[in-house]
N, C-alpha and C positions, 0 to 999 in steps of 0.2 A: 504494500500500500504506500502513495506520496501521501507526505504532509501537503492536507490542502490550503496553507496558508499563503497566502495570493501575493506573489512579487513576481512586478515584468519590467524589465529593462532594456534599452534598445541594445542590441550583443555587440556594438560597436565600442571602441575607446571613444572619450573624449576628444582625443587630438585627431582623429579621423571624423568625429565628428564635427571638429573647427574647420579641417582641410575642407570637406564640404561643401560649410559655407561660403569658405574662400575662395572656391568655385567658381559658385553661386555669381559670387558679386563678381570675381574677373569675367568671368564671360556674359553678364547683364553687361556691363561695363563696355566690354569691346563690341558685344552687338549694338550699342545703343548712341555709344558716343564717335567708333571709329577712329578719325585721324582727327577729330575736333567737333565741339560743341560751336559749329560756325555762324551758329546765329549772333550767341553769345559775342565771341569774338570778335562778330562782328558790330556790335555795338556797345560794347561794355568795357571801357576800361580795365586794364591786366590786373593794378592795382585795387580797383575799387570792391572797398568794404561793405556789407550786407545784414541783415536779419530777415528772417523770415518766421512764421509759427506755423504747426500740426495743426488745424480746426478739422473738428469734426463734427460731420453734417450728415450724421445718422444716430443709430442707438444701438448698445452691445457691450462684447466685450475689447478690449483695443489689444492687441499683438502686433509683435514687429518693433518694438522701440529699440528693443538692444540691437536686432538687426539694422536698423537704421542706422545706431552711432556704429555700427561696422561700415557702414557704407560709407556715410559722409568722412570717419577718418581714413578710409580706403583712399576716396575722390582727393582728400586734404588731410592731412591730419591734424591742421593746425585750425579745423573747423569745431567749434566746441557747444555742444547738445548742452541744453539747460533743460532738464525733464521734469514735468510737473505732475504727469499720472505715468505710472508705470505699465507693464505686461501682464493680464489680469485682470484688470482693473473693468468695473464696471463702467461705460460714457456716455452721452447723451449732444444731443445735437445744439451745438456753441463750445465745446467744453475745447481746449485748449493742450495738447501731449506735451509738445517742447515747442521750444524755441532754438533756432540752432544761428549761430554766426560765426560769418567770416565772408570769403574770399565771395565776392556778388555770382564770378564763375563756378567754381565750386559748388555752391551751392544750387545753382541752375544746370550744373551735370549732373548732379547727384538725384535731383528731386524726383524723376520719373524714376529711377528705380527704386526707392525710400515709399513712392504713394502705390505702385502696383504692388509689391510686397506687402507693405502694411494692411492694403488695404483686401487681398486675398486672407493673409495670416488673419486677420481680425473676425474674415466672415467667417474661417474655418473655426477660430475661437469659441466667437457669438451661438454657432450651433453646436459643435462639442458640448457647452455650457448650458444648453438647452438639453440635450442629450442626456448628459449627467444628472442634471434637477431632476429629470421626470425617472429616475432610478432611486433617488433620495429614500431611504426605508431599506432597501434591497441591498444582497453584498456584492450584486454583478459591478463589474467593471466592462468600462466602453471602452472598446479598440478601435483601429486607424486601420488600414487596411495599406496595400501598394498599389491601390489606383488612387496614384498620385500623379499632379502636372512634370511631365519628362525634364529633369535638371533643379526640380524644386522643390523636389521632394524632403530637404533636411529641414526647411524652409516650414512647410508644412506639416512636417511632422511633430515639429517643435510646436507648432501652431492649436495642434490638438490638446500636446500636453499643457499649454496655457491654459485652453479653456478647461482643462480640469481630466481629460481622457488622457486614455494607456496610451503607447506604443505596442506593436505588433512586431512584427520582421520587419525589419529596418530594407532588407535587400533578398536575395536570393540566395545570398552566402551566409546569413546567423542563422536560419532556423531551417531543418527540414520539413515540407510541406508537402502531403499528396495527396494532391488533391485528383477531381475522378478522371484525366486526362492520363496523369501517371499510375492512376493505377489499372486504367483498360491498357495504356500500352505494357505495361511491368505484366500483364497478364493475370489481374487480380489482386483482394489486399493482402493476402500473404504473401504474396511474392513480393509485393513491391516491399513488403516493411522487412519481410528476410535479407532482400537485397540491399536494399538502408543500411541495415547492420553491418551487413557484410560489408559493402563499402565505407563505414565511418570505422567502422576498425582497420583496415585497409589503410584508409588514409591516415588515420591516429588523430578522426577529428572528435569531437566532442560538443555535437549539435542536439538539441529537441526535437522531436519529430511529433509533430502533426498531423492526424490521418482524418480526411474528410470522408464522412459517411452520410448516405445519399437513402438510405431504409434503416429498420430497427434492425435486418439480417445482417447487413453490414455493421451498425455496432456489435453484434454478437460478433462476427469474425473479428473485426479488430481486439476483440478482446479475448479471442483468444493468443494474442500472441501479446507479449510481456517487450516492455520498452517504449511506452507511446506516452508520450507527455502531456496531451491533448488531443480529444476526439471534437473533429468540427460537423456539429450537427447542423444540414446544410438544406436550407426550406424545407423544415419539416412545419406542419400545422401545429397548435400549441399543445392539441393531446398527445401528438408524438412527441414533442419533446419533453414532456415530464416525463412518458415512460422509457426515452431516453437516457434521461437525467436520475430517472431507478435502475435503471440496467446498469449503466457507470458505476454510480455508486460511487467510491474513492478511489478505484483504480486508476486517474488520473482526471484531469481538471477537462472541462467542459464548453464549448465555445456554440451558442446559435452567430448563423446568418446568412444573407438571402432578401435583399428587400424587405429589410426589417428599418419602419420607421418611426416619426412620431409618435402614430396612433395605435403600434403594435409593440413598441420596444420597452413596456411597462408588463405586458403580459407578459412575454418573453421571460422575462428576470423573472418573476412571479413562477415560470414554470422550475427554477430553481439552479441555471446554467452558472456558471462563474461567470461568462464575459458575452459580450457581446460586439461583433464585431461590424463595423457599417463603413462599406465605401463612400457613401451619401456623405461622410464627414470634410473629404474633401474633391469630390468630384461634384458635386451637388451645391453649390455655393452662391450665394451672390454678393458681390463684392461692396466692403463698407466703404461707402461715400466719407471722402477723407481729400483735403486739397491744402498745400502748403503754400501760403500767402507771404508777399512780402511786404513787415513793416517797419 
């Protein structure tokens, strides 16, 4: 039997996850700005000094601020964020994040990538956070999934955990997952989960495995083979998955998902899963109205 006490971490280090974002922004960077900001350039003084504020012209949660002072010290680093609501933070429409000054240019390179970030990270916040509340009571936890926007995914991953939700696999290399593609081609669940073993011994990795089940028949086979970290019970209707979630029992930890949203991801937990996982967290979004003015 696992101890079913709930800790999820992204399997990544720290420093790979800075590298990341350092990504992130060099290549926002050279797609957006090229060989020059020529507008600017072209009428702005090399010298001339600036301010500008975050307004925010909707209602949520705000994400993206630390991301941001990565940006503007990326663009300059002699550009200095004065922040007045943090990452978290509940906001409302006038409300004020930072202020940032320096270079007029600088700050007019930097600003389309500081508002499309933020203002993605925030909507993905805003509904994690909604997500979360309507679980309030229950001990499920909400996951993130990897239908994520291609190159921004650290971005948004981070985005989730603001608003209050897990991390899942981070990429295709922390966690193993097989789901029903790998296991018709592996030629069924025992094979594919024999072969798992077999190759993480092999390679002398030391991964979680994940096995997606698609009937109650398939959580019976998966259970019968010892090693599986988690079974992803995968649109099942709510009376299946309690008797899902009996069948387990504590052999290992428990995951609904499937077009599981608003109006169904209260019953869901109710049927007694650990987690729950929803791509709608960040494929599903619409982006917080957020415009950086200069005053």
């Amino acid at each position: 039997m696992i101890n079913l006490a709930i800790q999820i971490t992204i399997m990544i280090t720290a420093t790979q996850f800075q590298n990341e974002l350092q990504l992130i922004i060099q290549n926002a960077i050279r797609e957006d700005v090229g060989d020059g900001d020529h507008s600017s350039l072209a009428c702005i003084p090399h010298n001339a000094q600036g301010k500008a504020k975050l307004l925010v012209k909707d209602n949520g949660i705000i994400a993206g601020v630390e991301f941001a002072k990565m940006v503007f010290h990326y663009v300059d680093a002699n550009m200095k964020v004065e922040t007045f609501i943090e990452d978290g933070a509940t906001v409302k429409h006038g409300d004020v994040v930072f202020n940032v000054t320096g270079s007029s240019q600088s700050i007019l390179k930097a600003e389309r990538l500081v508002l499309n970030s933020m203002q993605r990270m925030s909507a993905i916040a805003t509904k994690t956070k909604k997500y979360v509340d309507l679980l309030e009571g229950t001990s499920t936890i909400v996951l993130d999934t990897r239908k994520t926007t291609p190159g921004f995914r650290a971005c948004e991953k981070w985005a989730v955990k603001i608003g209050g939700g897990e991390n899942h696999r981070f990429a295709l290399y922390d966690i193993i997952m097989l789901k029903d593609n790998h296991i018709d081609f592996a030629g069924g669940i025992t094979k594919a989960i024999s072969k798992t073993k077999d190759y993480l011994k092999a390679n002398s990795k030391d991964l979680k495995i994940i096995v997606e089940a698609r009937n109650l028949d398939e959580i019976e086979e998966i259970l019968q083979s010892e090693g599986v970290y988690r079974i992803l019970i995968d649109n099942f209707n709510f009376e299946d998955t309690k008797k899902a979630v009996s069948l387990i029992g504590d052999k290992c930890f428990t995951e609904s998902s499937g077009n599981i949203n608003e109006s169904t991801i209260r019953q869901y937990a109710e049927c007694g899963v650990n987690y729950i996982s929803s791509g709608a967290l960040t494929h599903s979004v619409y982006n917080m109205d957020l415009s950086l003015k200069a005053i």
